[in-house]
matplotlib code that plots the C-alpha trace (Angstrom):
import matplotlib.pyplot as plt

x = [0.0, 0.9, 1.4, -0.5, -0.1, -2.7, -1.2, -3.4, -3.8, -6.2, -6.9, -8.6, -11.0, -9.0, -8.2, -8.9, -5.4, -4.6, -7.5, -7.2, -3.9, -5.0, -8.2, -5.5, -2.9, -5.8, -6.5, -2.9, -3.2, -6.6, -4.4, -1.5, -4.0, -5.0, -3.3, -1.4, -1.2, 2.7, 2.9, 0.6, 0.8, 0.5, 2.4, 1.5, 2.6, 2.0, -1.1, -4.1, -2.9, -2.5, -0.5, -0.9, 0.9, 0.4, 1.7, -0.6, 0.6, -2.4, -5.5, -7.7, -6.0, -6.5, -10.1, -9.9, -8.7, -11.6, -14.1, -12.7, -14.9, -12.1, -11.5, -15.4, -15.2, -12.1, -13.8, -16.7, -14.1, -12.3, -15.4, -16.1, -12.6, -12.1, -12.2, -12.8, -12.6, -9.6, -7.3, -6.0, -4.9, -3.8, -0.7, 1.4, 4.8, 8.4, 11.4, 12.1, 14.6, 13.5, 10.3, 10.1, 8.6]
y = [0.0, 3.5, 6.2, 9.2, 12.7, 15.8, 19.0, 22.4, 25.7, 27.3, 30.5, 31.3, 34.5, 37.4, 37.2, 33.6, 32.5, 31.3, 29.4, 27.8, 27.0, 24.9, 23.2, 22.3, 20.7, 18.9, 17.5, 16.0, 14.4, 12.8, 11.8, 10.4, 6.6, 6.3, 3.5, 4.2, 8.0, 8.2, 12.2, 14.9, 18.4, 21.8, 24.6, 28.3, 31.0, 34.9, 36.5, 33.9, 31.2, 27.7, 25.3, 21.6, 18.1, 14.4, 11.5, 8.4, 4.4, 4.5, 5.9, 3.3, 4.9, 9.0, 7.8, 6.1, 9.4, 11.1, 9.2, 8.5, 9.9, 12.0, 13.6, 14.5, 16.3, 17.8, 19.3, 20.7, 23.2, 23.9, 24.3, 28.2, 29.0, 29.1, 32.3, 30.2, 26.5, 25.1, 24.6, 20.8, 18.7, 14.9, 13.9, 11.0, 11.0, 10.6, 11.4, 12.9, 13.1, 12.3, 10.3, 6.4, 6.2]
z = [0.0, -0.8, 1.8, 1.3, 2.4, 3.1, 2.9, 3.8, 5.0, 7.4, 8.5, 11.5, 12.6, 13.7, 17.3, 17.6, 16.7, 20.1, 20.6, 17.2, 18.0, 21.9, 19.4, 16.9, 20.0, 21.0, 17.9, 17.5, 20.8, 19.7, 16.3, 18.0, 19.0, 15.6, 14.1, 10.4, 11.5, 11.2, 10.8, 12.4, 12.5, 12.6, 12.1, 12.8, 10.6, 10.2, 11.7, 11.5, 9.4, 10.2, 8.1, 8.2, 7.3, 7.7, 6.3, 7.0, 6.2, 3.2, 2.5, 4.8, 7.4, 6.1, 6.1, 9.3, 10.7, 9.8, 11.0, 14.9, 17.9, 18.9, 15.9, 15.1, 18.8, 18.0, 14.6, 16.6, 18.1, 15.0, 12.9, 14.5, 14.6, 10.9, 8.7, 5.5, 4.5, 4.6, 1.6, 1.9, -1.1, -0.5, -2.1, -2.3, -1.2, -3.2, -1.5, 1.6, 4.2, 7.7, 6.8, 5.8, 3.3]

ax = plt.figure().add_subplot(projection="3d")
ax.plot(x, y, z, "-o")
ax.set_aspect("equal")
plt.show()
């Protein structure tokens, strides 16, 4: 099986920046059980905007990771947070240094 990516941006309501970022911890913890999750995170850069990255063993698992309890809870918080929809594009990984793929 092939390991897939999901790549995105967020950007969050002015002011809300540091909630967004205590919703988005949480939701890394709820991430860390799931099994095939390999990579999960977030990364906060100028003003309001969020970037994210995750490498998962295969899709089953990318799905998987949508679908868990903790995550839908998590997603309740995150929902409000957001100025916009998020930008997120799965990929599928080729070289890299750090990362087994």
């Amino acid at each position: 099986m092939a390991k897939v990516t999901m790549i995105g941006s967020i950007e969050c309501q002015p002011g809300k920046a540091d909630e967004m970022e205590s919703v988005l911890t949480s939701m890394v913890e709820a991430a860390a059980s799931e099994p095939g999750v390999e990579v999960y995170s977030y990364h906060r850069g100028e003003g309001d905007q969020f970037w994210f990255f995750a490498l998962m063993s295969d899709e089953a698992a990318m799905q998987h990771h949508g679908q868990s309890e903790a995550m839908k809870a998590a997603m309740q918080a995150f929902g409000p947070l957001m100025a916009g929809p998020p930008n997120m594009s799965m990929a599928k990984p080729i070289a890299a240094i750090g990362l087994d793929l």
